[in-house]
C-alpha positions in Angstrom: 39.8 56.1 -1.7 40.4 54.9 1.9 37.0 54.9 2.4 35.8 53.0 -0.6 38.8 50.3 0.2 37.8 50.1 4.1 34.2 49.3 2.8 36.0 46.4 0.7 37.6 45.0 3.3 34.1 44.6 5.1 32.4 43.1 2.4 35.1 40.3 1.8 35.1 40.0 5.6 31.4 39.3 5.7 31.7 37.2 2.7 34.1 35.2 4.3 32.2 35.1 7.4 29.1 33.7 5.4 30.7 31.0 3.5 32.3 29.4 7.2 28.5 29.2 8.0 28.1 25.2 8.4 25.2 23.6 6.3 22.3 22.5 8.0 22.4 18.7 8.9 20.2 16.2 6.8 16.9 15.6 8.4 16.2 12.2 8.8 12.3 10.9 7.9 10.1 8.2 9.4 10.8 4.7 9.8 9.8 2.3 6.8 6.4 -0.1 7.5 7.3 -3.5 7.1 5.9 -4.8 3.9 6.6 -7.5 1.0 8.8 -4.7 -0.7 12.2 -5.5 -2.1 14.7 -2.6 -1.7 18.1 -2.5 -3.5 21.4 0.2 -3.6 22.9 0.4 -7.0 25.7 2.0 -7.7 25.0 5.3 -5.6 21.1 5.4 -5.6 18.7 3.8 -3.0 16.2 1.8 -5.0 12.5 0.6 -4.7 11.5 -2.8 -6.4 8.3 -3.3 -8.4 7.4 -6.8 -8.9 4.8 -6.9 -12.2 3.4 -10.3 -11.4 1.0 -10.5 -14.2 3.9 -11.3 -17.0 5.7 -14.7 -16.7 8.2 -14.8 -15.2 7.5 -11.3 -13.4 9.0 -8.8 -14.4 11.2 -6.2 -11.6 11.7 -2.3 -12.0 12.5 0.2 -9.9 12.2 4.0 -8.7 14.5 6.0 -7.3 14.4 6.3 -3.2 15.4 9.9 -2.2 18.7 11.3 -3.5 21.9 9.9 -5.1 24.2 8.9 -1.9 27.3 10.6 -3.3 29.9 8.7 -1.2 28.0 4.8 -2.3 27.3 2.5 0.1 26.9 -1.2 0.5 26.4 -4.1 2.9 22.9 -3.1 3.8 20.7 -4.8 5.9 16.5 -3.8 7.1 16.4 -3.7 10.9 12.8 -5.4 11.9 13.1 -3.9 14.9 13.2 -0.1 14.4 12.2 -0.5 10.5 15.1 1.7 9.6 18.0 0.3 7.2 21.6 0.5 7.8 24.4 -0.1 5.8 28.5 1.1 5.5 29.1 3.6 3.1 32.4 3.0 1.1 34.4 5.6 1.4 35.1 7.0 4.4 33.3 4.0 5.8 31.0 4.9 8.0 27.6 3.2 9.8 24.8 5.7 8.1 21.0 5.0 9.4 18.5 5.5 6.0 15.3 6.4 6.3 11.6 5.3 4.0 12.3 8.8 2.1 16.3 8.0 1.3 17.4 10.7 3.7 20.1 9.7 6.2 22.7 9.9 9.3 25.5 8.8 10.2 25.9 6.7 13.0 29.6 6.9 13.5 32.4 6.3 11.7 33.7 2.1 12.1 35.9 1.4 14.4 37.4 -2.0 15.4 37.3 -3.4 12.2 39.8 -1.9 9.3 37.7 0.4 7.3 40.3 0.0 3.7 38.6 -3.0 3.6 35.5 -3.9 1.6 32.4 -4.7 3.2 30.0 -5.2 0.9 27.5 -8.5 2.0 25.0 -7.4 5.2 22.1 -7.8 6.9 21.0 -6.8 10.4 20.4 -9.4 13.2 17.3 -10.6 13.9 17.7 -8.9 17.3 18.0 -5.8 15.8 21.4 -4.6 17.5 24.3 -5.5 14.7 24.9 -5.0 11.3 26.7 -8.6 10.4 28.7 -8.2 7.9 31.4 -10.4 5.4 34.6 -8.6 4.6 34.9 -9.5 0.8 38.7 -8.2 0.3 40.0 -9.4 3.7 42.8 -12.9 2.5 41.1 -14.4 6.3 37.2 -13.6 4.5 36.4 -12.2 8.3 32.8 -12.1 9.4 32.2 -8.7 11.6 29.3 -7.3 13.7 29.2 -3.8 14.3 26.9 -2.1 17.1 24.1 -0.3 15.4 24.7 2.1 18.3 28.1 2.6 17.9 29.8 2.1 14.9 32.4 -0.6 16.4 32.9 -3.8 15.2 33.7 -7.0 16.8 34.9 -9.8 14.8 33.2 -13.2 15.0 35.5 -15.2 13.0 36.3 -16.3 9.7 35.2 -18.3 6.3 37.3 -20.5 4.1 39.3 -19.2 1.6 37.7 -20.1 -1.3 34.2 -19.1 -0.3 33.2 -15.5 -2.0 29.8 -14.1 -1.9 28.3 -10.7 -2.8 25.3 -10.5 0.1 23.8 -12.3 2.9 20.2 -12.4 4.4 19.6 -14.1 7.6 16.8 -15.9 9.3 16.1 -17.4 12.4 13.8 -20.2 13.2 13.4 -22.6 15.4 15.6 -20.9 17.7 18.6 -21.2 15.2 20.3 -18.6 13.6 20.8 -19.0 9.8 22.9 -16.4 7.4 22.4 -17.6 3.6 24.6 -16.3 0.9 25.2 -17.5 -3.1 28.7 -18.4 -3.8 30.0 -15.9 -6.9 32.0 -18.7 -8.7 29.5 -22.0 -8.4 26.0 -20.2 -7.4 25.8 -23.0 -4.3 24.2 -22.0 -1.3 26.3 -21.3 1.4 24.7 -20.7 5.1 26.3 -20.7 8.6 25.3 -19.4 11.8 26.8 -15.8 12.6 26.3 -16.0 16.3 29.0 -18.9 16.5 32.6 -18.4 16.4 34.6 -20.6 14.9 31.8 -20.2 12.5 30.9 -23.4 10.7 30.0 -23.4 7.4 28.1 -25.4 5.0 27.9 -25.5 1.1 24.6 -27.2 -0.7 26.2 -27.7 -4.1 22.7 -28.9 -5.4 21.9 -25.6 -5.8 23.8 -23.9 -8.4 22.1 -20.0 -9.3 24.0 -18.1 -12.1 27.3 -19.5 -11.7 29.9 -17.1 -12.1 27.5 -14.1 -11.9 28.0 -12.3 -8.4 24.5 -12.5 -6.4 24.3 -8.6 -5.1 21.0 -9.1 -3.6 19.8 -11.6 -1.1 16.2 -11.4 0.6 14.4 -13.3 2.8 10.8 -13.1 3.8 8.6 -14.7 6.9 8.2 -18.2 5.6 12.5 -18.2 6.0 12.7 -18.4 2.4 15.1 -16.7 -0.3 15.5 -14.9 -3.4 18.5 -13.5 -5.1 19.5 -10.7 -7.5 22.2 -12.2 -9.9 24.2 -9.1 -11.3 25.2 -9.9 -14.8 21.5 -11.1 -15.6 19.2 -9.0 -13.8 17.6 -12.7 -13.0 16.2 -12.8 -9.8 15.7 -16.8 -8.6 13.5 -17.9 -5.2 14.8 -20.8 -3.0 12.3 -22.4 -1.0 12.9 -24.2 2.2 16.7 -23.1 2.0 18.1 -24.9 4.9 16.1 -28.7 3.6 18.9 -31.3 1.9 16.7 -30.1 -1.2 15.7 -26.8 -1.9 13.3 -25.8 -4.5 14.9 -23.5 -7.4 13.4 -21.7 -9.6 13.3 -18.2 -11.7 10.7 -16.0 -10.6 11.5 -12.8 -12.2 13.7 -11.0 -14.9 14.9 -7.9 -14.6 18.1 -5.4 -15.7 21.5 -6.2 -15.3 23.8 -4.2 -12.0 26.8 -4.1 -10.7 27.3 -2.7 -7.5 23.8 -2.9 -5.8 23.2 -4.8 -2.1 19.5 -5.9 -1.1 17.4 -5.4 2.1 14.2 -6.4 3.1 11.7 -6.5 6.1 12.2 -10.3 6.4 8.9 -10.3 8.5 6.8 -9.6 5.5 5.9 -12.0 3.0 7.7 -12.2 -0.1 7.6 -9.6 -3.3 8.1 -12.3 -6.0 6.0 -15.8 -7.1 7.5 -18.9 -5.2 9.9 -20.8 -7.8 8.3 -24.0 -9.5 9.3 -27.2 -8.4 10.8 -29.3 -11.0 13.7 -28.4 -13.3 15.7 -25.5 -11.7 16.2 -21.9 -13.7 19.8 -21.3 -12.9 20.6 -19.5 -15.6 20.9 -22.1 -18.3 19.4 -20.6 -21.9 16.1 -22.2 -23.5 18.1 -23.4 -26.5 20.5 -25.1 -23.3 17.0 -26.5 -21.3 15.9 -28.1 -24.5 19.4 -29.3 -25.3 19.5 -30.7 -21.5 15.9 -32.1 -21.8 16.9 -34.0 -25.4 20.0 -35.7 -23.9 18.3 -36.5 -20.8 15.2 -38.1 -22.6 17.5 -39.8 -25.3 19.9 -41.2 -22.7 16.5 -42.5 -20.8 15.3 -44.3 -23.9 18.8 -45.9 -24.6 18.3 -47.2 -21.4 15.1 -48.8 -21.8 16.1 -50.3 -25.6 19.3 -51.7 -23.6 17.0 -52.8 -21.0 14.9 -54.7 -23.1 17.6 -56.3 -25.3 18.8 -57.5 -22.0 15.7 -58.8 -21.2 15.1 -60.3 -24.6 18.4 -62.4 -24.3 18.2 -63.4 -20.4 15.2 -65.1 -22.0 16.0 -66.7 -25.0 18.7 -68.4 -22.8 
């Protein structure tokens, strides 16, 4: 009887021994190559874009990128330098470093910067060294770069009050630094340089994407142009020339509705979608609401010219 429970005690022992084992870490894979490939993070997963250019508008889809990230994370950005994406997961927040397969590490956990906050627009410098990213919760909408290195973040300043965006891609030319976002309540663009504190910012309210839809995705490509995911359409709408008085806007590809996704991109490659057609801007109007647009427009022009003419008509009779 002693015996049998002295072997018992053994077995739990070396049970208990076995199960204090640690797991192996996560082995990260290769670096991505930079191409015209649109990557988003939905929800938990890590996602690859398809861009079927042969329908019209194209037509996006996606596959799965290595395993379901269990703790979420957003505010992603592609770093050109090292071709590896990084982005904040949500909760703890840490800095993880992804890899082309959709393994991971972690970097560190943020510090310097108050991690029960939101972060969920990114993108990585063009120097490859930060993450910049806009805290969406914080009342002083603070602007943060945290050391790829590191983990810490450094604050660079704040936005106004009533700007709100859901990501940010950024693009420098010309020797000027550019970080474009879409303003959730009025679609306009909204850009300012994240190297400058105070940061000044500027709105182009002639461009007006999906109001009231939040714009999860933003990428850029080499030619410094845009396109952005709008999340309660699935729409995805290019903006040419984004920094010019006048964009050009335009819908260049449908595809499902998300909530909760961030974009990243190589911003060196060329883009994944068509360039938008000049003209009359997709922005999320219906084709019934086009038409009904295009009728007034044409009817108020033709009113015009009959006014015109009676005007005429008397000027000379008198």
């Amino acid at each position: 009887m002693k015996k049998t429970l002295r072997i018992s005690v053994l077995a739990l022992a070396a049970a208990a021994t076995v199960a204090l084992v640690p797991a192996p870490a996560q082995a990260l894979g290769s670096a991505f190559s930079c191409e015209a490939i649109t990557y988003q993070s939905i929800q938990t997963q890590l996602k690859i874009g398809t861009v079927d250019t042969s329908a019209s508008p194209a037509v996006l889809t996606y596959a799965n990128l290595g395993d379901v990230h269990a703790e979420g994370f957003n505010a992603g950005g592609y770093n050109t330098v090292d071709n590896f994406i990084y982005a904040l997961t949500v909760a703890p927040v840490n800095l993880i470093k992804i890899a082309s397969d959709g393994s991971y590490e972690s970097v560190g956990s943020l510090s310097g910067a108050d991690p029960s906050h939101n972060f969920l627009a990114g993108d990585v410098s063009t120097d490859g060294l930060s993450l910049i990213t806009f805290d969406y919760t914080d009342a002083d909408k603070s602007v943060w770069s945290i050391d790829l290195a590191t983990a810490v973040g450094t604050q660079i300043g704040t936005l106004p009050a009533n700007v709100d965006f859901g990501d940010l891609a950024i693009v420098t030319s010309g020797g000027t630094t550019t970080a474009h976002g879409f303003d959730t309540t009025t679609g306009a663009l909204v850009s300012f340089d994240p190297t400058q504190n105070p940061i000044s910012v500027s709105v182009n309210s002639s461009v007006a994407i999906a109001p009231g839809s939040p714009k999860g995705a933003v990428w850029t490509d080499s030619s410094g142009n845009l396109t952005t995911f709008a999340n309660a359409t699935g729409d995805v709408y290019g903006i040419d020339n984004p920094s010019s008085a006048s964009p050009t806007v335009g819908k260049v590809a449908s595809g499902t509705p998300a909530a909760g996704n961030d974009g990243m991109k190589c911003a060196l490659s060329a883009s994944a979608f068509p360039a938008p057609t000049a003209g009359l801007a997709d922005t999320g109007m219906t084709s019934e609401g086009k038409v009904a647009l295009a009728t007034l427009s044409l009817g108020l022009l033709n009113a015009g010219l009959v006014v015109l003419l009676v005007r005429r008509r008397k000027s000379v009779q008198h």
